[in-house]
N, C-alpha and C positions, 0 to 999 in steps of 0.2 A: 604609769597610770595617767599621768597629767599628757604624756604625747596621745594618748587614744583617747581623752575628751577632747583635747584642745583640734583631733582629726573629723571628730566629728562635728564642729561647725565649723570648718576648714573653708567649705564652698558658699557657705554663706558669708564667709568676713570677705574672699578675694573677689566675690561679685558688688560688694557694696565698697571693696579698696575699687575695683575697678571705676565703677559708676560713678564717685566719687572724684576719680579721675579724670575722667572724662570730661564733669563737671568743670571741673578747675582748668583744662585743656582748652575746652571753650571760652569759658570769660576769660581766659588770660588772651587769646586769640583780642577781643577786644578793648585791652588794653592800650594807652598812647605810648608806653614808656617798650612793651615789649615790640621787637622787630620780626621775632618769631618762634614759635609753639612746634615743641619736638614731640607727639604723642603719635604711636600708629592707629590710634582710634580714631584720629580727625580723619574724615571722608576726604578732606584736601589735601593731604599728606600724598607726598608723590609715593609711597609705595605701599600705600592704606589696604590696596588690594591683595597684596602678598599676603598681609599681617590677617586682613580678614580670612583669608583659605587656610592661614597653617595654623590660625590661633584658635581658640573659644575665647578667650576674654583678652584685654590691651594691658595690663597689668595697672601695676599704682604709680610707676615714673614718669614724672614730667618733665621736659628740661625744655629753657626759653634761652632767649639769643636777644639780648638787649644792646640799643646802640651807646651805651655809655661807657664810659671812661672807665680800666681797673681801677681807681680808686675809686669809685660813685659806686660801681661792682661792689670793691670791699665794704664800703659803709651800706650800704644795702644788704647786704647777707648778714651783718653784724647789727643790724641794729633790728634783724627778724625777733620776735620774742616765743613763737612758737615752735621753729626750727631752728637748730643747732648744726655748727659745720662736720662733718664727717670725715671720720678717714676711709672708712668704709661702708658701703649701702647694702650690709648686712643683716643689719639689728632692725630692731623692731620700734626705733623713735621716731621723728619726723626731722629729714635730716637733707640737708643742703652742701651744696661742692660747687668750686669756683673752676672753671675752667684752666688749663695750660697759660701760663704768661700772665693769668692775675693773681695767682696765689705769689709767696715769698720763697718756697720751699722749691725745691725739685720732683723730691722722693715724693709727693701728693698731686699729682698731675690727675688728672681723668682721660684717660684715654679711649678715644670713640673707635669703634670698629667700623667697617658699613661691610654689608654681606651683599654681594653680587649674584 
């Protein structure tokens, strides 16, 4: 019962996750501290145009590319109060991952694909 309410305002939450996204994509865009804004919704994104023909909406993940140091990384993600670090971008929180080479761990890497 709670999966057939929660289906039907399904397309109202992922257009305002979206939108929302988007938002955050943009002014992080101008930002001094980020170097660069991973979203397929930004028009300047070198492959914006793929993502516009195969998608209806850019989803709710953002990922940025900052010039600073893993430990300025790690105290920056640690000292967020509204997001928390993940092992997985599964759940339904608001939730942050440190790239390959900044984390301490191995087994917690984030591994990026690119599709050709």
């Amino acid at each position: 019962m709670l999966t057939i309410r929660g289906i039907e305002t399904l397309p109202l939450r992922m257009e305002a996750n979206c939108r929302n996204a988007f938002a955050v994509a943009k002014a992080l865009c101008d930002h001094p501290d980020v170097k660069e804004v991973f979203y397929p919704g930004l028009p300047s994104r070198k492959n914006h145009h793929i993502a516009a023909r195969q998608q209806s909406g850019f989803g709710g993940i953002v990922s940025t590319l900052k010039e600073d140091t893993a430990k300025a990384a790690r105290a920056f993600v640690t000292s967020m109060r509204l997001f928390k670090m993940a092992e997985s971008l599964g759940g339904v929180p608001h939730e942050t991952r440190l790239a390959a080479g900044v984390r301490d761990s191995q087994p917690n890497i984030l591994w990026n694909r690119r599709c050709s």
